[in-house]
C-alpha positions as CSV (number, residue, x, y, z in Angstrom):
1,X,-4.0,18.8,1.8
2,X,-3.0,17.0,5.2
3,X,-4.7,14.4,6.2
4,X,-4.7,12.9,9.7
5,X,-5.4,9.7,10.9
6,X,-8.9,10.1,12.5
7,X,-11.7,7.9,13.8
8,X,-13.9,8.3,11.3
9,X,-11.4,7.5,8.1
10,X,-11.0,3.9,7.0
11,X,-7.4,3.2,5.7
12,X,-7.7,0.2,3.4
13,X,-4.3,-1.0,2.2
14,X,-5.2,-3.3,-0.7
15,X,-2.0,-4.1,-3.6
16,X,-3.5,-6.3,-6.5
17,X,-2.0,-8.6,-8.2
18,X,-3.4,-10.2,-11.2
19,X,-3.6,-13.2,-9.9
20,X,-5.5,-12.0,-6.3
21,X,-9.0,-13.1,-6.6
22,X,-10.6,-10.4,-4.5
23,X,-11.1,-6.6,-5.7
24,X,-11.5,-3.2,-3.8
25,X,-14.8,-3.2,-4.4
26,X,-15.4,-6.6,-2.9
27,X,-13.5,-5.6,0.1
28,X,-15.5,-2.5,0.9
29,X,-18.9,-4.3,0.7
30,X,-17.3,-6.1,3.6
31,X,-17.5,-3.6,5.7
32,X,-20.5,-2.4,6.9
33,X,-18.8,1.1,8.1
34,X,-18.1,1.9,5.0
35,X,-21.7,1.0,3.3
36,X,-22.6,4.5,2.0
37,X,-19.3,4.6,0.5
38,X,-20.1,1.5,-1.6
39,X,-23.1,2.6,-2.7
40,X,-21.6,6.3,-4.1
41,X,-18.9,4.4,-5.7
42,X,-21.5,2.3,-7.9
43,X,-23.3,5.2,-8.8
44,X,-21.5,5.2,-12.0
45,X,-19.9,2.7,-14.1
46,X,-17.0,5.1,-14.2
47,X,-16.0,5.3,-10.8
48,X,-16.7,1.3,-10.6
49,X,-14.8,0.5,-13.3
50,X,-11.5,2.3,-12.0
51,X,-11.8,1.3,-8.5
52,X,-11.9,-2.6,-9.7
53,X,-9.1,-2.1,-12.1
54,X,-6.6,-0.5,-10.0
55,X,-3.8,-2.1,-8.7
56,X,-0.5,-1.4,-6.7
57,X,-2.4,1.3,-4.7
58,X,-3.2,2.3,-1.3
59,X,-7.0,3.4,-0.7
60,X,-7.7,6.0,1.4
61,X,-11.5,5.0,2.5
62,X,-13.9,7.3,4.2
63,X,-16.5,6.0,6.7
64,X,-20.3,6.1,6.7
65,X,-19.8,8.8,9.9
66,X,-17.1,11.1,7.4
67,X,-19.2,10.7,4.5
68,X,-22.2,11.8,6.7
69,X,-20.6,14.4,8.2
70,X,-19.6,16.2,4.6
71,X,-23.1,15.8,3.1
72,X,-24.5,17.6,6.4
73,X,-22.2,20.1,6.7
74,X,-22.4,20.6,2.3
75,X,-25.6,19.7,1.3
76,X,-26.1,19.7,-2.7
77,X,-22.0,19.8,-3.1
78,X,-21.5,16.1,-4.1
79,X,-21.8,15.9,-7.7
80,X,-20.6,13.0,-10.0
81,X,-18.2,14.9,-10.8
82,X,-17.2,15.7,-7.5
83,X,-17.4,12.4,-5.9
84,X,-15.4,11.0,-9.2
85,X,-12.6,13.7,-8.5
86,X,-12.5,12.6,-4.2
87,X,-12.6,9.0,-5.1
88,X,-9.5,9.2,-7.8
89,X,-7.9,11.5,-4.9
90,X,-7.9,8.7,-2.3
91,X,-6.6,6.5,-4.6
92,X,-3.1,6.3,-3.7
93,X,-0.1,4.9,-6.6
94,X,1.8,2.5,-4.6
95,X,1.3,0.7,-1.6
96,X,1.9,2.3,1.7
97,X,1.2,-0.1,4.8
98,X,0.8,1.6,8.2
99,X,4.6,0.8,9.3
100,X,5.4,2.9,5.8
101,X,4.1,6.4,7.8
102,X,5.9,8.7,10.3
103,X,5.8,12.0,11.5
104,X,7.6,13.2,8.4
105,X,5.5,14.5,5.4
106,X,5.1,12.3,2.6
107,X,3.9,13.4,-0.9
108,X,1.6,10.4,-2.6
109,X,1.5,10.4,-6.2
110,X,-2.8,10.2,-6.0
111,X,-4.7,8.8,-9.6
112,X,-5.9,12.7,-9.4
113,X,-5.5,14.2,-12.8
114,X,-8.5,16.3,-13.7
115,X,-7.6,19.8,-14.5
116,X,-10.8,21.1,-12.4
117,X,-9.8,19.6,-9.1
118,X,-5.5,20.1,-9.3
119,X,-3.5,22.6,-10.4
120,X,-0.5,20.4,-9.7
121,X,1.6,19.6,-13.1
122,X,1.4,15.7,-13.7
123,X,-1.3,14.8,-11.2
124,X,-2.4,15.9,-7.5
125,X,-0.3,14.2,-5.0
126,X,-1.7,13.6,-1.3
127,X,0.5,14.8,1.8
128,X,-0.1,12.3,4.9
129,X,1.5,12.0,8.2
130,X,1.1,10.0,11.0
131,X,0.5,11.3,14.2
């Protein structure tokens, strides 16, 4: 999958540290763009849990407008499942600041590793580019 920088995507480059006092999850309830997406990623402990353990990563976060857009456009499509699958997909291993991207393809290692969602031995990786 390509993804292109557009409007409507956040990028949120976050690396943790254990000694950084703030999480991912702190940092999206900052931004009021990117409400809706705060309120599907605590619709299960799951998915709240792994987004405020991860560190070294890159989060690839999509807007109240994208998120909008989808459900529209795919009504009944976002399961827990689903959402769990996207949300471990734009979660990046590494960081990769905005200097970091070019108009070469890059493949991402991405925390993607369910079997139903990738058919990619060791883990779905994530090809971005900047344009």
């Amino acid at each position: 999958m390509r993804l292109l920088r557009i409007q409507s995507l956040w990028w949120l480059l976050i690396i943790v540290s254990h000694g950084l006092a703030i999480t991912l999850l702190e940092v999206i309830g900052t931004y009021p763009q990117l409400s809706t997406l705060n309120t599907y990623i605590n619709v299960t402990s799951n998915i709240t849990s792994q987004l405020a353990s991860a560190n070294n990563f890159t989060f690839l976060a999509a807007s109240n407008q994208a998120i909008t857009s989808f459900t529209s456009n795919n009504p009944n499509v976002l399961t827990n499942d689903l959402l769990q699958a996207t949300l471990q997909y734009s979660l990046l291993k590494g960081g990769y600041p905005t200097l970091s991207f070019s108009n070469v393809s890059q493949f991402v290692p991405t925390n993607l590793v369910n079997a139903s969602y990738t058919n990619v031995t060791g883990g779905q990786v994530c090809d971005f580019f900047y344009l």
